[in-house]
DSSP file (Angstrom, degrees, kcal/mol; ACC not computed):
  #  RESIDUE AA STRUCTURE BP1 BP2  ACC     N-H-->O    O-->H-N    N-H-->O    O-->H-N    TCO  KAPPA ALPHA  PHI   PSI    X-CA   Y-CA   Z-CA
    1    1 A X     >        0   0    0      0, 0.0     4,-1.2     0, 0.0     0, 0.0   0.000 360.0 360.0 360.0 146.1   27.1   32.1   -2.0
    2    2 A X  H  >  +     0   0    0      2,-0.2     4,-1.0     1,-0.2     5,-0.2   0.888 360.0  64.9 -72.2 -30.6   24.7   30.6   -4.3
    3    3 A X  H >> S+     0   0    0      1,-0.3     3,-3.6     2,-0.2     4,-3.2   0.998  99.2  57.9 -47.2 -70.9   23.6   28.1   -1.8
    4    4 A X  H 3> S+     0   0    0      1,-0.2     4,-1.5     2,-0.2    -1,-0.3   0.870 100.3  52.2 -14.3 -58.2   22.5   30.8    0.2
    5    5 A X  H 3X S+     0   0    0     -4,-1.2     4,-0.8     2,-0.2    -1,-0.2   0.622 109.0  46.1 -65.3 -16.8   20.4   32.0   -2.0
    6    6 A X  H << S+     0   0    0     -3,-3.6     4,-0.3    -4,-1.0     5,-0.2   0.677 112.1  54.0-105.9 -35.8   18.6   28.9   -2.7
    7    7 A X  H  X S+     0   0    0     -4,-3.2     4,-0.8    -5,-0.2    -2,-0.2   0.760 113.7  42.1 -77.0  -5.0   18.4   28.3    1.1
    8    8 A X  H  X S+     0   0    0     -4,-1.5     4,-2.1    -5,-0.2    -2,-0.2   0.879 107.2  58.2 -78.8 -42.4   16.7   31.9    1.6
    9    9 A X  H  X S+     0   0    0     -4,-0.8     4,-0.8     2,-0.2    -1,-0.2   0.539 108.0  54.0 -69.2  -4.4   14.5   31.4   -1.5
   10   10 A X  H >> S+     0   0    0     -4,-0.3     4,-2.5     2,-0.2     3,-0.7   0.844 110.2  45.4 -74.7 -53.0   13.1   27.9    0.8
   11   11 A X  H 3X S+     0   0    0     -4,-0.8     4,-2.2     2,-0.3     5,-0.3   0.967 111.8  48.6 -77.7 -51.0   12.2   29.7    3.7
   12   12 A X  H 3X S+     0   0    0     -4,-2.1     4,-0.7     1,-0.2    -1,-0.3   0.829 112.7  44.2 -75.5 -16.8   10.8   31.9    2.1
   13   13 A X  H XX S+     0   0    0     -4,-0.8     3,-1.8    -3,-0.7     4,-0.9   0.947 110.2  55.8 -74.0 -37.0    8.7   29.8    0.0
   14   14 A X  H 3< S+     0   0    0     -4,-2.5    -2,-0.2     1,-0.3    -3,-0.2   0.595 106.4  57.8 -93.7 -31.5    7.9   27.7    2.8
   15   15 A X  H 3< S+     0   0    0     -4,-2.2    -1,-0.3    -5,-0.2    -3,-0.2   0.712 102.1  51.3 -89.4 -13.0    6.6   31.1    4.6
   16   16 A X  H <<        0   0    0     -3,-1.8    -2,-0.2    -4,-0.7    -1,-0.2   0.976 360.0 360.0 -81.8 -41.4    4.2   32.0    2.1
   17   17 A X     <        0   0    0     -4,-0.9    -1,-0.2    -5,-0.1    -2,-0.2   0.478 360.0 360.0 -68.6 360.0    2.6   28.7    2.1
């Protein structure tokens, strides 16, 4: 699902920071 994708691409910005 694209949602998915958008909520893995969060977390994962959120983990570089």
């Amino acid at each position: 699902m694209l949602l998915l994708l958008v909520i893995t691409w969060g977390v994962s910005n959120i983990n570089r920071y």
